[in-house]
Structure formats: C-alpha cells, structure tokens
C-alpha positions in Angstrom: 17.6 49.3 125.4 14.5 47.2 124.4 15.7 43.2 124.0 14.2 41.9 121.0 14.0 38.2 122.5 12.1 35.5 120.5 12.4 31.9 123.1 11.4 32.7 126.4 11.7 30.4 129.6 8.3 27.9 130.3 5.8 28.2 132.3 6.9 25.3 134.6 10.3 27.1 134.9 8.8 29.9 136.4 6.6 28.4 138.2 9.2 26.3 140.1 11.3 29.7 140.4 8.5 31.6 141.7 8.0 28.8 144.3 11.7 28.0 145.1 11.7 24.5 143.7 14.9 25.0 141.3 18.4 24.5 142.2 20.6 27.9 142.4 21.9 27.4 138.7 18.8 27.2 137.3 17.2 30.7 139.7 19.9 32.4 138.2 19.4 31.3 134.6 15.6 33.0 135.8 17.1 36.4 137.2 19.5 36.7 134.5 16.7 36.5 131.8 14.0 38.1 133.5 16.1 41.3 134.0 16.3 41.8 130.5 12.7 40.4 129.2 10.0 42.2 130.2 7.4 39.2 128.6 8.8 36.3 131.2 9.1 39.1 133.9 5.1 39.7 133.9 4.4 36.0 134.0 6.8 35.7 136.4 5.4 38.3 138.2 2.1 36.9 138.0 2.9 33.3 139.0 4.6 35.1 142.3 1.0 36.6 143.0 -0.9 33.8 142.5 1.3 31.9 145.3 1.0 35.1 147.3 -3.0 34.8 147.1 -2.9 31.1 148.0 -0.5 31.6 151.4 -3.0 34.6 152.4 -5.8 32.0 152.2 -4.0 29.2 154.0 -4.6 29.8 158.2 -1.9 27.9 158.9 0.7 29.6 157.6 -0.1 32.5 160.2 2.1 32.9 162.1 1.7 35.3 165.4 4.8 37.9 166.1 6.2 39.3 169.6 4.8 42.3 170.4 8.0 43.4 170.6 9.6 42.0 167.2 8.7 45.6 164.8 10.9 47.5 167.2 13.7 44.9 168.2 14.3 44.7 164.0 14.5 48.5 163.8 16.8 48.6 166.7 19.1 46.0 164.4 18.9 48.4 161.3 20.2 51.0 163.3 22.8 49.9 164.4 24.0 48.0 161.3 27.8 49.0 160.2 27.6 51.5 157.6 30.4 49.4 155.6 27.8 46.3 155.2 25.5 49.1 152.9 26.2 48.8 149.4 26.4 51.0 146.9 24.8 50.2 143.5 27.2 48.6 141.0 27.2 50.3 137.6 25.6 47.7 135.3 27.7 46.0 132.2 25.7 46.2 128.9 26.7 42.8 128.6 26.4 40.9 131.5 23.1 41.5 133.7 22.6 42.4 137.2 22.2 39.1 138.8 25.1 37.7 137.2 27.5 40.4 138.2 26.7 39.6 141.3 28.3 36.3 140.8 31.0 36.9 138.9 31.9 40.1 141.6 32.3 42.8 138.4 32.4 43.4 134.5 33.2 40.9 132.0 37.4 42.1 133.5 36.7 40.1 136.1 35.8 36.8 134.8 38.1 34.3 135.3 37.8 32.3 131.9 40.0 29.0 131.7 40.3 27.7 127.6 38.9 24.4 127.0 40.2 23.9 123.7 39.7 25.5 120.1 39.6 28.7 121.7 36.5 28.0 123.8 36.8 29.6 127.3 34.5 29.0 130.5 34.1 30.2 133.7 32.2 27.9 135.9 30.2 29.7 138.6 29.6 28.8 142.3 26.2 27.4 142.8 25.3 24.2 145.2 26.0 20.7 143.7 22.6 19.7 142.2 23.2 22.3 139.3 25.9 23.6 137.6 26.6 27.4 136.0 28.7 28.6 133.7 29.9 31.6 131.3 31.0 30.4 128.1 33.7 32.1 125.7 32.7 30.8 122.4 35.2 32.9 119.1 32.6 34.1 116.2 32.1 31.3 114.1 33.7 27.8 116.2 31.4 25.2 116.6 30.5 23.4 119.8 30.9 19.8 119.6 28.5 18.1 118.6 26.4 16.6 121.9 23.4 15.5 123.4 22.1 15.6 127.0 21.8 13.3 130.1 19.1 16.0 131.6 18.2 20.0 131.1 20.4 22.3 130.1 19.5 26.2 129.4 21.9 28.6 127.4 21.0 32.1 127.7 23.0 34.5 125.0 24.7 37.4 126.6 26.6 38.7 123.6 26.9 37.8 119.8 24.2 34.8 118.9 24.7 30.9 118.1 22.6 28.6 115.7 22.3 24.9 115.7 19.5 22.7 113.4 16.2 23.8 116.3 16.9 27.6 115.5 18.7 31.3 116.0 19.6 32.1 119.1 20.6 36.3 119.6 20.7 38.6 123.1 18.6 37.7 126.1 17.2 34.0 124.0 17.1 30.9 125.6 17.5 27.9 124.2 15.9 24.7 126.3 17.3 21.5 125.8 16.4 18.2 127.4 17.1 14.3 126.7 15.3 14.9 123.1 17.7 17.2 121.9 20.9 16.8 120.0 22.3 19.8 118.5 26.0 21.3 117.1 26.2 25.3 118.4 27.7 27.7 116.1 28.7 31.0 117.1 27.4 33.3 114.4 30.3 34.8 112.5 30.2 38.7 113.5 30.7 38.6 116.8 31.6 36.1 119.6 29.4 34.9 121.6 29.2 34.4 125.5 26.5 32.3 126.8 25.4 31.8 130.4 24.4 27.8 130.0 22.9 26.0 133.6 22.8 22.1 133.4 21.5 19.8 136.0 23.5 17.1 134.3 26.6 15.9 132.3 26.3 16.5 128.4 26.4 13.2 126.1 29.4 13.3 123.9 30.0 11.3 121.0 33.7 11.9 119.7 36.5 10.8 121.6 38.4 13.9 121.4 35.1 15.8 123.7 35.2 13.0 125.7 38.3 13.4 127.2 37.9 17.5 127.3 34.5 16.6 129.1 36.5 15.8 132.3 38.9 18.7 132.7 36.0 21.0 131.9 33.6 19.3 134.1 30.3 19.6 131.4 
C-alpha cells in the first residue's frame, strides 16, 4: 500500500548513509524509512550513484584480483550449508523489513519493558555511538516534555503523534536536534509505535523523567 508520508529524511542523512558515515542506529532509521518511501528511496538511490561514478573515476581505488579469485568464490558458494540459506520472512504491515530483522519476527516478538504511564520500549542492539529503540506509546499519553543534548529521529510505525512543530502519521520522520523542545502526543485513535534513534541523552526538565531517564537509558 502507497505511504502517504509528508517529512522525509535530509539530504545530509542520506548522504552520510549512502557513504557509510552514520552510526548503525541511525542506518537503520535510513532502511526502515526508505523501504516504505519511495521519494527518499530515489534520492537515496541517486546519492549511491553519484559515489559510484566518483570511485569509478578514482585509479587508486583499483584494485587488481587473482586470476584465480572468480572461481575460488564459486567453489565457496557451492559448498555453502544449505541451512545458512534463508528463506524470506513474511513481512509485518507494521514493522518494515529491516527492522524485523532486528527484532528477529512480528511485533509477537518484541520484547517491550514499561517505562511508566504505560509507555513501553524495546531498546535494539546497535554499537555504542547510537542508540535504537521501539517505543509503546497508548493513544492519547503524552511524552514528557524534553529537549535534546544531540539528534534524535522518530519514525512512526503505527498510529501518529503531534507535538507544537507538526503531525506526525505512518512512515513520517520527525528530526530533532539541540533547537528543538517538544511534548509528543499519541493521537487518540490508535497507539502509536515509533522507531526513535538518538546519538545522545534527552534533556529532561521534571524530576519525575529524570529519575525514569536512568532505568530507561534515554
């Protein structure tokens, strides 16, 4: 089904995905929106051929193979276990391809652990200079209010949020940096699950979140 999304990623995120310059949190927040928007897919797509053209026209990145090295890598696919092949995974129509891979399943097999007012999260494992992490968030509870030490990116998955920048449904993005202090509400139809990817703590005002900040690591 055709995602109507409205805030796409920037151009310097997918330029530092295209030439592996972002931490693992923040590729996934790429393949996780780019498998359902076809707009950041193309300019994705065409950042990754502009860095193609520009390594074709560099000599030395040439690099000269064995005369041997086609048929000593065929010799390895042969004789591959058939076990290590896997079989496509039915797709969830609520969590994308690239996440599923993480999470190993469905939205069954997320491990959510409550963080209070009936906020759930499930943090994924990515390498330490990022972090990821689903977020449970019941139709109509408010995040608290925060602001941010560095990036964070909240993709919706299901239902939709609002806060004072905007709307936020399916497949949007929201980008938020040092400038930004905001209040999340999940919209009151549905609840909403977000995939959110910081590459620091969030800034807290209330004592309350403070002390929540350090059991849910955010």
């Amino acid at each position: 089904m055709k995602q109507n999304i409205k805030h796409h990623l920037t151009d310097s995120i997918l330029m530092g995905y295209a030439s592996g310059g972002l931490p693992e949190a923040f590729n996934l927040m790429v393949a996780t929106h780019v498998s359902l928007c076809d707009e950041c897919r193309a300019r994705l797509e065409g950042f990754e051929a502009v860095g193609g053209e520009m390594l074709d026209q560099t000599a030395s990145n040439e690099v000269v193979m064995d005369a041997g090295s086609l048929a000593a890598t065929m010799s390895l696919i042969a004789g591959g276990a058939s076990d290590e092949i896997r079989m496509p995974r039915v797709r969830s129509s609520v969590l994308p391809g690239p996440l599923q891979d993480y999470v190993g399943g469905d939205l069954d097999a997320v491990q959510w652990r409550a963080v209070g007012m009936g906020v759930k999260q499930a943090i994924l494992p990515t390498s330490k200079d990022a972090s990821a992490r689903l977020l449970f968030i019941p139709a109509g509870a408010a995040m608290p209010d925060h602001g941010h030490h560095g990036l964070e990116m909240t993709m919706v998955l299901q239902g939709a949020f609002q806060d004072e920048d905007d709307y936020f449904a399916r497949g949007d993005v929201e980008v938020a940096d040092s400038d930004t202090h905001h209040t999340p509400v999940a919209d009151i139809h549905e609840d909403c699950i977000c995939l959110a990817v910081t590459d620091a703590p969030l800034q807290f005002q209330g004592l309350l979140p403070k002390i929540a900040q350090r059991f849910a690591r955010i």
